[in-house]
NUKEKE-449810 format. One record per residue (C-alpha): residue in one letter; x, y, z; residue number from 1. Coordinates in steps of 0.25 Angstrom, whole numbers, plus 2048, in hexadecimal, padded with zeros to 3 digits. Layout:
BEGIN
> a,X,Y,Z,NUM $
...
//
This chain:
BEGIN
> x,39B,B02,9FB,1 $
> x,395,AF4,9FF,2 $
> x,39C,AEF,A0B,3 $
> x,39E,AE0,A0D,4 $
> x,399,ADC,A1C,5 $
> x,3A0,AD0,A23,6 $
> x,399,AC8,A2D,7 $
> x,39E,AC5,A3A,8 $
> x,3A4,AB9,A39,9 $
> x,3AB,ABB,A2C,10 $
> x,3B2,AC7,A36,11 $
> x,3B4,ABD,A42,12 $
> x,3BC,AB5,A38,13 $
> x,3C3,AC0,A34,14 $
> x,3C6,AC4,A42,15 $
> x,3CC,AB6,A44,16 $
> x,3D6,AB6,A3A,17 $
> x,3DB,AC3,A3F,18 $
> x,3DD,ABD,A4B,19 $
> x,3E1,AB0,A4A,20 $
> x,3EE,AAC,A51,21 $
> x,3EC,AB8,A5D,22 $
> x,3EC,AAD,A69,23 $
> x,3F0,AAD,A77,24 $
> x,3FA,AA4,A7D,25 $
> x,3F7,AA1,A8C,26 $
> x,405,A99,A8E,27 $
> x,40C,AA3,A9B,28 $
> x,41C,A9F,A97,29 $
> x,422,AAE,A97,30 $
> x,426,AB2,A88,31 $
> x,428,AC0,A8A,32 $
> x,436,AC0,A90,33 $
> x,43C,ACE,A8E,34 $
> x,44B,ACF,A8B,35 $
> x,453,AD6,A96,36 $
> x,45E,AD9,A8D,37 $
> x,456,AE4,A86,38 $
> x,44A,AED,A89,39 $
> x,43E,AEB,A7F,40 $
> x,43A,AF4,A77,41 $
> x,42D,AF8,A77,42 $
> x,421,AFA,A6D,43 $
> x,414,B00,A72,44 $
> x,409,B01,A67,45 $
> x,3FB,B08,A6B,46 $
> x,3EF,B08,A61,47 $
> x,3E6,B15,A62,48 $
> x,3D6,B10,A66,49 $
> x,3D9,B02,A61,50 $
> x,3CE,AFB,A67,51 $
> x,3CE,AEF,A6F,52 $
> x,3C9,AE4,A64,53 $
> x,3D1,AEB,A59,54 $
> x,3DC,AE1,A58,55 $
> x,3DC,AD2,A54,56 $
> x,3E2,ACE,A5F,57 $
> x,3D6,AD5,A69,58 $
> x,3CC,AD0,A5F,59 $
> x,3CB,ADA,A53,60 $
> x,3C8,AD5,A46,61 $
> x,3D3,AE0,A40,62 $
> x,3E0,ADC,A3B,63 $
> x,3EC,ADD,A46,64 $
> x,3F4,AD2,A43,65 $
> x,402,AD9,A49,66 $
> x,3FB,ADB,A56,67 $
> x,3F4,AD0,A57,68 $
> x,401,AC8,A54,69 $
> x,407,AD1,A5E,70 $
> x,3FE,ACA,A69,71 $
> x,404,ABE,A65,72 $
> x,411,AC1,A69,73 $
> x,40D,ACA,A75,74 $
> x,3FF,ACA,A7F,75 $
> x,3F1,AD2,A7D,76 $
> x,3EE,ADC,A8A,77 $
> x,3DD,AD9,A88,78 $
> x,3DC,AE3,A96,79 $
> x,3E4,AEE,A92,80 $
> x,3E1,AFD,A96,81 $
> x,3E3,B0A,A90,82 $
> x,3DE,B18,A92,83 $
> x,3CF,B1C,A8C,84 $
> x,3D6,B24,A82,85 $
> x,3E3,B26,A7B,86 $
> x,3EB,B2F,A81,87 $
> x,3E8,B2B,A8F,88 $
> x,3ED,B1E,A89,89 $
> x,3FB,B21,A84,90 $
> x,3FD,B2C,A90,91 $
> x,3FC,B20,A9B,92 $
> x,405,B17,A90,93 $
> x,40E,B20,A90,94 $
> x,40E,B25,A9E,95 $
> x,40B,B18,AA7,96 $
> x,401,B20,AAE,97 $
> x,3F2,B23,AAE,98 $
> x,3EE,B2C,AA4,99 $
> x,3EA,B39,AAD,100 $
> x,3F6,B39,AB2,101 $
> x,3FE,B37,AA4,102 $
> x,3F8,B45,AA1,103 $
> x,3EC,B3F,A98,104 $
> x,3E0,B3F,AA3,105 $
> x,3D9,B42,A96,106 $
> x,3DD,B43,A88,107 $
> x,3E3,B52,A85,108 $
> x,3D8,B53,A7A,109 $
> x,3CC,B51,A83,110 $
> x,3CF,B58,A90,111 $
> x,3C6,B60,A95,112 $
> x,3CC,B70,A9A,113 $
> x,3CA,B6B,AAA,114 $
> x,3D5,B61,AA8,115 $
> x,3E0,B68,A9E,116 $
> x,3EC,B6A,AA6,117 $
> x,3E8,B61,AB2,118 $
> x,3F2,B56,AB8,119 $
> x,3F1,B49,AAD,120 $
> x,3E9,B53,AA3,121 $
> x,3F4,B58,A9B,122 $
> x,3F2,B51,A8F,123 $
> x,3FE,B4D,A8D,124 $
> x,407,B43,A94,125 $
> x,40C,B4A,A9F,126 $
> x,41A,B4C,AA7,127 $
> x,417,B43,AB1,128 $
> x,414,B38,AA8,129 $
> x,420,B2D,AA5,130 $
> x,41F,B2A,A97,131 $
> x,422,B1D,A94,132 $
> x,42B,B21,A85,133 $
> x,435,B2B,A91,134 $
> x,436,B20,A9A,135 $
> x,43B,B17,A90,136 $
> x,442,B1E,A87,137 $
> x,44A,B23,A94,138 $
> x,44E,B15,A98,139 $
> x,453,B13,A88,140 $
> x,447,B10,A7F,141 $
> x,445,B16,A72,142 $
> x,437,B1A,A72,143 $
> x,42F,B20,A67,144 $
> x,420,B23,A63,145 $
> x,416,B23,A57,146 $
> x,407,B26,A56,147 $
> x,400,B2E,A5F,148 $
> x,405,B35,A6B,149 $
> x,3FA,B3D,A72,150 $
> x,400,B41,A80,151 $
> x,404,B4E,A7B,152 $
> x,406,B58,A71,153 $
> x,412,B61,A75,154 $
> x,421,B5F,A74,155 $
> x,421,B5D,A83,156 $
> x,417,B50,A82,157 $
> x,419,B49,A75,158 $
> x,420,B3B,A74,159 $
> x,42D,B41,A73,160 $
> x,42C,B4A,A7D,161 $
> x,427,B3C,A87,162 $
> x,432,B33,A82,163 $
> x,432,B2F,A73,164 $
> x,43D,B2F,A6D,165 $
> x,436,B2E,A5F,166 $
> x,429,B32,A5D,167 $
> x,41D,B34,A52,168 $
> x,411,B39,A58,169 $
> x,402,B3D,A57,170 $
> x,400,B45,A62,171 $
> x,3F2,B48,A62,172 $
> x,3E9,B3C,A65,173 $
> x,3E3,B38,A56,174 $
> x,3E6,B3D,A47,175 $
> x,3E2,B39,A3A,176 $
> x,3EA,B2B,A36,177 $
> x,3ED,B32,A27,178 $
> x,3F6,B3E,A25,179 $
> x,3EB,B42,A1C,180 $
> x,3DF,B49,A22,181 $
> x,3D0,B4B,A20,182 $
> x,3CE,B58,A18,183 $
> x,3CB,B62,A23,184 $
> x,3CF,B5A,A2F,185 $
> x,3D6,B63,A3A,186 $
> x,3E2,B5A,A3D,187 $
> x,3E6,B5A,A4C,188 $
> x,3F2,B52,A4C,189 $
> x,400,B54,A50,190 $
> x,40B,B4C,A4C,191 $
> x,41B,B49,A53,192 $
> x,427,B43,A50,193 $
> x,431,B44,A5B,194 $
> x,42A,B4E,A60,195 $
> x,429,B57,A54,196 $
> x,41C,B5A,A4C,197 $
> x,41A,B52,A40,198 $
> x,410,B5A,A37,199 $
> x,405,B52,A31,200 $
> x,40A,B53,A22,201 $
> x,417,B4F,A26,202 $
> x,411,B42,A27,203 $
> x,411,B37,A1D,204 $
> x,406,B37,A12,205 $
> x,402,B2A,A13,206 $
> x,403,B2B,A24,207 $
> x,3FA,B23,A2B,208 $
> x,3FB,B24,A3B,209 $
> x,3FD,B16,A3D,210 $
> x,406,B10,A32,211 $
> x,40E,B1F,A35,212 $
> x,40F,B1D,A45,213 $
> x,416,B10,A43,214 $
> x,420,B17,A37,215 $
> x,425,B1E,A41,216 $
> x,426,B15,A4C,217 $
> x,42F,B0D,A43,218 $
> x,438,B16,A3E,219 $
> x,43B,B1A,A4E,220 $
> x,43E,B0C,A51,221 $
> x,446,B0B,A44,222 $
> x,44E,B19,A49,223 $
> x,453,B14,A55,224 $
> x,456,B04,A4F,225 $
> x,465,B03,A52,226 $
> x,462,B08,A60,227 $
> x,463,AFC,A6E,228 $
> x,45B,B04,A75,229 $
> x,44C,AFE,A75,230 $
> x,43E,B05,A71,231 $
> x,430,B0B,A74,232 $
> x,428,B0D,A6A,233 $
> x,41A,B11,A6A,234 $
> x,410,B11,A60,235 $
> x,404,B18,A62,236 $
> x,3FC,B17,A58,237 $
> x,3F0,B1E,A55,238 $
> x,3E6,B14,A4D,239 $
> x,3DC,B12,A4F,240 $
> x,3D9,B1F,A54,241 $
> x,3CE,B26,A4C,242 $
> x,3CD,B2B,A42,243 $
> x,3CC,B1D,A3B,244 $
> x,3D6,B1C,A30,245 $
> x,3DB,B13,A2A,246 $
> x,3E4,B0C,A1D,247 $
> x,3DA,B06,A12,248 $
> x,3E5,AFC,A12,249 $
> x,3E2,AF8,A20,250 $
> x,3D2,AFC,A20,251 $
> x,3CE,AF4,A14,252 $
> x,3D3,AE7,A1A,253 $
> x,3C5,AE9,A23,254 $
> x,3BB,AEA,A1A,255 $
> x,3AE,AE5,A1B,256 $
> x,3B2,AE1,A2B,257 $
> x,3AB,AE9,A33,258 $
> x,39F,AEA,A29,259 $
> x,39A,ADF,A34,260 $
> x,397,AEA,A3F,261 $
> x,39B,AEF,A4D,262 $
> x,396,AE1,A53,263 $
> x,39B,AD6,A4B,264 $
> x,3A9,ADB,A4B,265 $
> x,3A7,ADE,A5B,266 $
> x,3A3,AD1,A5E,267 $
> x,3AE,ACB,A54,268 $
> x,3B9,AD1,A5E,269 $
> x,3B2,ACE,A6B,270 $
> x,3B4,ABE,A66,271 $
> x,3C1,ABF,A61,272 $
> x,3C6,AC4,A6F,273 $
> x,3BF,AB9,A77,274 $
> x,3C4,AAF,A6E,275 $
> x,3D4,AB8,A6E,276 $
> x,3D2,AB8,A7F,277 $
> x,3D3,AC8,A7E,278 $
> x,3C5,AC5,A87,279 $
> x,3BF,ABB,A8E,280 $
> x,3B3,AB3,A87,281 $
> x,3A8,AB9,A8F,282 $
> x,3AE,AC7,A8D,283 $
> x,39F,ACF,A8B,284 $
> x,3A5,AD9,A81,285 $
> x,39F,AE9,A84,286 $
> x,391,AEE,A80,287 $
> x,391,AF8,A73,288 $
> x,38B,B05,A77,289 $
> x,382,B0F,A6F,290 $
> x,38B,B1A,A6B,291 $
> x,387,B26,A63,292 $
> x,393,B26,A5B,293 $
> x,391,B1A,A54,294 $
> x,387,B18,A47,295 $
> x,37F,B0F,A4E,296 $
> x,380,B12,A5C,297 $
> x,37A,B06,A61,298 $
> x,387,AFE,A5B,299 $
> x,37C,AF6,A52,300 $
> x,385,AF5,A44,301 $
> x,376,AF2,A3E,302 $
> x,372,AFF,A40,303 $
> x,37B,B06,A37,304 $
> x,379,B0B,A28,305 $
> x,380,B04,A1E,306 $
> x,388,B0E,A1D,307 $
> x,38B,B10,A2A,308 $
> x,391,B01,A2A,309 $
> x,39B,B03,A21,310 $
> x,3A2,B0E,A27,311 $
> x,3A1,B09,A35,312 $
> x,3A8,AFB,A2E,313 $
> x,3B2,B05,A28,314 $
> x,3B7,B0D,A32,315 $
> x,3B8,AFF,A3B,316 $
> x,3C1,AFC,A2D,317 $
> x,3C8,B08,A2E,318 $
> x,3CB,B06,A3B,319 $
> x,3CF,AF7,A3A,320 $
> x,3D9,AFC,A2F,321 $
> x,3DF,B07,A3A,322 $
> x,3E0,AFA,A43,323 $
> x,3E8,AF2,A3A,324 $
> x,3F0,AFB,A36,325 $
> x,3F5,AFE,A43,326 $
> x,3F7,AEF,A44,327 $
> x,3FF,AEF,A37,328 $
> x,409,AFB,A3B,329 $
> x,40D,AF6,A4A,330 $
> x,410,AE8,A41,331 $
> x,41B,AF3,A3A,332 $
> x,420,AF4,A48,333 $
> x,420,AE6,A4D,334 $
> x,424,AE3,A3E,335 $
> x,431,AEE,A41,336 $
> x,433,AE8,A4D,337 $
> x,436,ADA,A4A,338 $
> x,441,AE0,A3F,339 $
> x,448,AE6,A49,340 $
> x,449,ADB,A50,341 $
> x,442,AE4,A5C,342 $
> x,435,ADD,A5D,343 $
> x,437,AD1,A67,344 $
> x,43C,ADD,A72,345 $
> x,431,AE5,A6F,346 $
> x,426,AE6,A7B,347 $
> x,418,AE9,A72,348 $
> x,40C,AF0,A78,349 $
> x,401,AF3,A6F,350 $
> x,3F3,AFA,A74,351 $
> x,3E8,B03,A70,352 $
> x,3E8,B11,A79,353 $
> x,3DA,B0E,A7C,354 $
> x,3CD,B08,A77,355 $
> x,3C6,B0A,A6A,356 $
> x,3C1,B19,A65,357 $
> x,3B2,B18,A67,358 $
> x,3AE,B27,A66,359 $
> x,3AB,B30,A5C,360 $
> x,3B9,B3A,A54,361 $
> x,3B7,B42,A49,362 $
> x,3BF,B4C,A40,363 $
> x,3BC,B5A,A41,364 $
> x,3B1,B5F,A39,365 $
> x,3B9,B65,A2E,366 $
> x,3C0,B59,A2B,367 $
> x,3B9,B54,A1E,368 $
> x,3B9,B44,A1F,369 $
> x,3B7,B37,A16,370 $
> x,3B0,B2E,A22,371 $
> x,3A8,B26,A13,372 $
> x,3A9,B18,A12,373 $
> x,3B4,B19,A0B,374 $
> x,3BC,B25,A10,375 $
> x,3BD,B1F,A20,376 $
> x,3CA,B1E,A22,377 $
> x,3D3,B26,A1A,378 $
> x,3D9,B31,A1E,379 $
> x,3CD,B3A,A1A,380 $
> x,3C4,B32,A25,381 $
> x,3C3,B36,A35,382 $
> x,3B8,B2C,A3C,383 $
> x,3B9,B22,A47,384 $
> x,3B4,B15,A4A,385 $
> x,3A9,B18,A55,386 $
> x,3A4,B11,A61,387 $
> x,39E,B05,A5A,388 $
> x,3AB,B00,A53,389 $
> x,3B4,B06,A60,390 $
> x,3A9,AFB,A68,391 $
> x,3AF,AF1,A5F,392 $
> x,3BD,AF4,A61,393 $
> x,3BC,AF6,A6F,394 $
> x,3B7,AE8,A6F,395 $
> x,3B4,AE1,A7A,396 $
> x,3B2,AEE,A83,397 $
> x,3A9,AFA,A87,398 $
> x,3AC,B08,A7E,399 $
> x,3B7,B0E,A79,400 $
> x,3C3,B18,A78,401 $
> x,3C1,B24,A84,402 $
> x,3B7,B1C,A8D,403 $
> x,3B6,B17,A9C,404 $
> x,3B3,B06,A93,405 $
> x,3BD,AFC,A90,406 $
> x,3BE,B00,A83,407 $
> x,3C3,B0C,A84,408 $
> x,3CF,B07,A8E,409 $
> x,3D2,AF8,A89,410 $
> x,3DB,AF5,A7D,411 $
> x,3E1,AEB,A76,412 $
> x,3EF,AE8,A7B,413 $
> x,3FC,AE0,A76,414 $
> x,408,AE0,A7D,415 $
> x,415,AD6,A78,416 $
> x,421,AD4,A80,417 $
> x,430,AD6,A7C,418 $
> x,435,AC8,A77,419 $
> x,427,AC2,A79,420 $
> x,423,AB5,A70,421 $
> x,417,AB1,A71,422 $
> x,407,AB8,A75,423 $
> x,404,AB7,A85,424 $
> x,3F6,AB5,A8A,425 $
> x,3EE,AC3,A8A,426 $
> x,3EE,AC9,A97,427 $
> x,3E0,ACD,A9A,428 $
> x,3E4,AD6,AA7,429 $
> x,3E3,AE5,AA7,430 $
> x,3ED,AEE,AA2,431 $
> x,3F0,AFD,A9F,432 $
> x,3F6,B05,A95,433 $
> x,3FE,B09,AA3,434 $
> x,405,AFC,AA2,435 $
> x,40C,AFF,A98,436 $
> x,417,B0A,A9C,437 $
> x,41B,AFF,AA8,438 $
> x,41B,AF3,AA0,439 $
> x,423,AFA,A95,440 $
> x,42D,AFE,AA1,441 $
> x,42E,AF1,AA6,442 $
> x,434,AEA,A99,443 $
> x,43C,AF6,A99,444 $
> x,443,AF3,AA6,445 $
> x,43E,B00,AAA,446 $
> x,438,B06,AB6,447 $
> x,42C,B0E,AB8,448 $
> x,42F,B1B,ABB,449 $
> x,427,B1F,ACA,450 $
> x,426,B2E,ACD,451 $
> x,430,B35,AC7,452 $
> x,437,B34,AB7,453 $
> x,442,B3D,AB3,454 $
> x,440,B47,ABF,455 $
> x,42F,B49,ABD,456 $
> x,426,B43,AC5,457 $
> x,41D,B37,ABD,458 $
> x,40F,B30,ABF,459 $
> x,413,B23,AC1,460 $
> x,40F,B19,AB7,461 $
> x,405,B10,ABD,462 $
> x,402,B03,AB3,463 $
> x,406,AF5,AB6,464 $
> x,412,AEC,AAD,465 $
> x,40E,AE4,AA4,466 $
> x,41A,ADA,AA6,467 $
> x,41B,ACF,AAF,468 $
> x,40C,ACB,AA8,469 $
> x,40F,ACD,A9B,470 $
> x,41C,AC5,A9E,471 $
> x,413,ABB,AA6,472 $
> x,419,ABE,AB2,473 $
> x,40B,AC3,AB9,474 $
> x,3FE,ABF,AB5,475 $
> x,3F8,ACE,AB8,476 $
> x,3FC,ADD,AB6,477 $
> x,3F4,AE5,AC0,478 $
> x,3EF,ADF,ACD,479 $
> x,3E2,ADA,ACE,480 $
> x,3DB,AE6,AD6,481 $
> x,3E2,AF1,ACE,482 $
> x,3D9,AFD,ACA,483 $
> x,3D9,B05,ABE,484 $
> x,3D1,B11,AB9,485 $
> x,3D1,B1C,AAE,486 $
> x,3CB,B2A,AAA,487 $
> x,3C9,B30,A9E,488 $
> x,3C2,B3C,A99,489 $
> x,3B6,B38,AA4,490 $
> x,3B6,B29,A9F,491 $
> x,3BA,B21,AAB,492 $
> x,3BD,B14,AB0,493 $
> x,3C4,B0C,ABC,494 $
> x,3C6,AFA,ABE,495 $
> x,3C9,AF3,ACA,496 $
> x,3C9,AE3,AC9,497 $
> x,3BC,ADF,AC2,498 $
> x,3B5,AEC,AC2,499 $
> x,3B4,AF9,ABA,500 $
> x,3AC,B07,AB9,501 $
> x,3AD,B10,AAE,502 $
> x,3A7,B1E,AAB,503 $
> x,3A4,B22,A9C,504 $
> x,3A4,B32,A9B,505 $
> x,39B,B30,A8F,506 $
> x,38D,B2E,A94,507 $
> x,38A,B27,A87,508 $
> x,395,B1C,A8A,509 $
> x,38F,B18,A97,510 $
> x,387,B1B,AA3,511 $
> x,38F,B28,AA6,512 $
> x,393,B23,AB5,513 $
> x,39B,B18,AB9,514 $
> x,399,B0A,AB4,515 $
> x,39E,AFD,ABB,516 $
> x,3A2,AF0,AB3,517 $
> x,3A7,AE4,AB8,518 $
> x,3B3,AE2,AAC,519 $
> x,3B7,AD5,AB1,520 $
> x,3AA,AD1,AAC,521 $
> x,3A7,ADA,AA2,522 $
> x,3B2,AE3,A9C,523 $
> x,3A9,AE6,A91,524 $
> x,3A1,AEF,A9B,525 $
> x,392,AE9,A97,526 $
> x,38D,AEA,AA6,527 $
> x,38E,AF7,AAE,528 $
> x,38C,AF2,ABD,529 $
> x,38E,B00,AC3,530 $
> x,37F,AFD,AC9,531 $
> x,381,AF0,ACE,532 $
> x,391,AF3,AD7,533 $
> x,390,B01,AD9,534 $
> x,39A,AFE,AE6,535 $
> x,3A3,AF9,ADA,536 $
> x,3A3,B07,AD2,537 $
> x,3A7,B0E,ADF,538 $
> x,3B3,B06,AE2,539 $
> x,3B7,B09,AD3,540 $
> x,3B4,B18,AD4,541 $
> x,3BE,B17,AE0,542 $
> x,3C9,B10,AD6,543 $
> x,3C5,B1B,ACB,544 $
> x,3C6,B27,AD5,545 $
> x,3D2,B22,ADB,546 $
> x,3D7,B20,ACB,547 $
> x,3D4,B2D,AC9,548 $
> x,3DC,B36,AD5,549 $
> x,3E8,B2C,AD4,550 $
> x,3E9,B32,AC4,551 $
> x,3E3,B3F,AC5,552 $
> x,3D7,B3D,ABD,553 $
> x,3CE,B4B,ABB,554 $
> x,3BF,B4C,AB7,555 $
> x,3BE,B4B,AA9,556 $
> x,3B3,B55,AA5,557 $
> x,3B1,B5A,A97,558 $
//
């Protein structure tokens, strides 16, 4: 099947018409009054492995207009932070807390027989975590959940059991997004409702995760409508986590896009967030590395086959398809929002639970697959994007999903305040995944449980409110000396002012020590100057090591 290519600038134009209209306002005037009459409700939406370009509004060529308009009417985090992986992620979400003390000090599924059982390796969220849904719901919110859940797989530490009044949940970390699967693939997927198992054939023929997660979602905030009391509802999606599926309806729209190559669409977003201010104009985006699970490991589009173009370019369809998608169905709940007249005292986060998926999933070996040209896709497909497009969607930054880089630990962030009118200037400082139980509190008018909650002793939640900046109040978040580190599955990393290390546990993603960058200068992690300031890397290993006793942080060994 002959495949029309597209040169680049025919996709830059593209990528401006996407974007157009998705500007900054630098006027300080504070728009974002919250009523004191009535608590907001609140709306948190995560995206699973979304990458850091993947939206219109960070510089994607995909088609997002809901959140991009969303931006318009709210403010883009460009420094956001999550956890390297995705349960990390929603444990400290939910919990306010680091991730080893959440109970997730690695992901159930990875960790190794010496750390089962210990203090924060429970693989679930623990007792001793707050979870943000209880804390809630307790002081009168509705609260409800749809998508993926993965802190838990007993009746003792799924989403009703940790505060949700309603919930549909995945419980595992990925599935397939059909109902239907791959003759011969060995389905581990456990689904709940309210805390009761939902057999896979008990779901809709023509489910598909994303357009069913929101289905949901809407019919728990239609079951409560007459109620006064205000909401939380999450949804946690899980596109566009592997495998890559996708509607045709939705994967069509992109074809012949990326027939162009890993560079030409790379470079494309790299301008489009200079010229949107998602990074400065001298911004010196990260180096692609040689990865063995890639076609062409080198990166070098020209060195693939003919047929190796065409189904790289597909699966990036397929996965622009997943995308858009996902944008289409949270306008359904922005869309059921303004019916209800509901929207305007509505507090809106949307996130990605950590960077793009760079590494290389497959189905079991008896699963028999349709991975042609023609069959990616569909519910009878199971592959993944690969490092090369994960570089691109991690665009500007170093790696990807479960690494010590940017790429990994940065993600696109939205956030529009209850009664808000107008966009606000992007706020370029850093913030954390950790922020958002405090933040979320405040608008509540509700204090931050310290120490005890309901008779057990808690770890106390450690992000910073979002607030008085986002209400232009204060121009900064965290104080300018603070620290901050991570471990995960030996992938390491600690920040202090204008300087970080970082440890890759895969040999093949770095030099297998630690690595210094300088990321007020070059957060694309181009230069490692671990040879030049070695005085520098000791006084971070002290933050790290001190990060590491305060949360209870164990080797991780495989």
């Amino acid at each position: 099947m002959k495949r029309k290519n597209l040169v680049s600038s025919i996709s830059i134009v593209l990528f401006s018409f996407y974007l157009a209209g998705c500007n900054d306002s630098d006027h300080q005037e504070n728009k974002t009054q919250v009523s004191e009459q009535q608590k907001p409700n609140v709306l948190f939406i995560m995206a699973d492995d979304l990458g850091y370009s993947d939206l219109g509004a960070f510089g994607s060529e995909i088609h997002t207009p809901n959140l991009d308009a969303l931006t318009n009417e709210g403010r883009i985090l460009t420094d956001y932070h999550t956890a390297p992986t995705c349960s990390p992620t929603r444990s400290q979400l939910l919990s306010g807390t680091d991730h080893h003390q959440a109970g997730i000090g690695a992901m159930a599924e990875l960790t190794p027989a010496h750390l089962k059982g210990q203090t924060g390796y429970e693989g679930y969220l623990n007792n001793r975590s707050l979870s943000l849904a209880e804390v809630l719901h307790d002081n009168g919110y509705r609260t409800y959940i749809s998508g993926k859940w993965h802190l838990g797989l007993t009746p003792e530490t799924n989403a009703k059991a940790r505060g949700f009044d309603h919930s549909f949940t995945l419980l595992q970390g990925f599935d397939l997004h059909y109902k239907q699967a791959p003759t011969g693939y060995k389905r581990n997927a456990t689904y709940t409702e309210d805390g009761q198992d939902v057999p896979i054939a008990k779901l809709p023929d023509d489910y598909f995760s994303t357009n069913h997660y929101t289905d949901k979602l809407l019919q728990y905030l239609d079951s409560d409508k007459d109620s006064k009391q205000p909401f939380f509802a999450y949804a946690a999606y899980t596109a566009p986590h592997w495998p890559i599926q996708a509607p045709k309806a939705f994967s069509d729209r992109y074809k012949g896009v990326y027939d162009v190559g890993y560079d030409t669409i790379r470079e494309a977003r790299l301008a489009k967030q200079k010229q949107l201010g998602i990074i400065p104009n001298n911004f010196s985006a990260a180096i692609p590395i040689e990865s063995q699970n890639a076609p062409a490991k080198s990166g070098k589009w020209n060195e693939l086959t003919t047929e190796q173009k065409a189904i790289e370019a597909r699966k990036m369809e397929i996965y622009a398809g997943m995308v858009e998608n996902l944008d289409y169905n949270i306008g359904r709940i922005i869309q059921h929002l303004k019916a209800r007249g509901q929207y305007e005292n509505t507090l809106i986060f949307f996130v990605s639970d950590n960077g793009a998926e760079g590494s290389a999933g497959s189905a079991n070996p008896e699963a028999q697959l349709d991975n042609s040209l023609t069959g990616l896709g569909t519910a009878n497909s199971y592959t993944f994007i690969g490092p090369r497009w994960a570089e691109v969607s991690s665009t500007p930054f170093h790696l990807w999903k479960g690494t010590a880089g940017e790429g990994a630990t940065t993600a696109p962030a939205i956030v529009k305040l209850p009664h808000q009118k107008g966009s606000e200037a992007k706020y370029h400082g850093f913030t954390s995944v950790l922020d958002v139980l405090p933040t979320v509190l405040e608008y509540a008018n509700i204090a931050v449980p310290k120490d005890q909650y309901k008779g057990r002793q808690i770890n106390n939640p450690t992000g910073y409110s979002w607030k008085a900046t986002l209400e232009n109040k204060s121009k900064i978040i965290r104080p300018v000396d603070f620290s901050f580190a991570d471990e995960l599955h030996g992938n390491k990393y600690a920040k202090q002012g204008d300087w970080k290390i970082a440890l890759q546990a895969n040999p093949n993603l770095g030099t297998g020590k630690w690595e210094l960058y300088n990321i007020k200068d070059d957060r694309g992690e181009r230069n490692n100057l671990a040879e030049i300031y070695p005085e520098q890397i000791r006084k971070l290993v002290e933050v790290y090591n001190k990060y590491t006793q305060n949360n209870g942080v164990l080797e991780y060994k495989q």
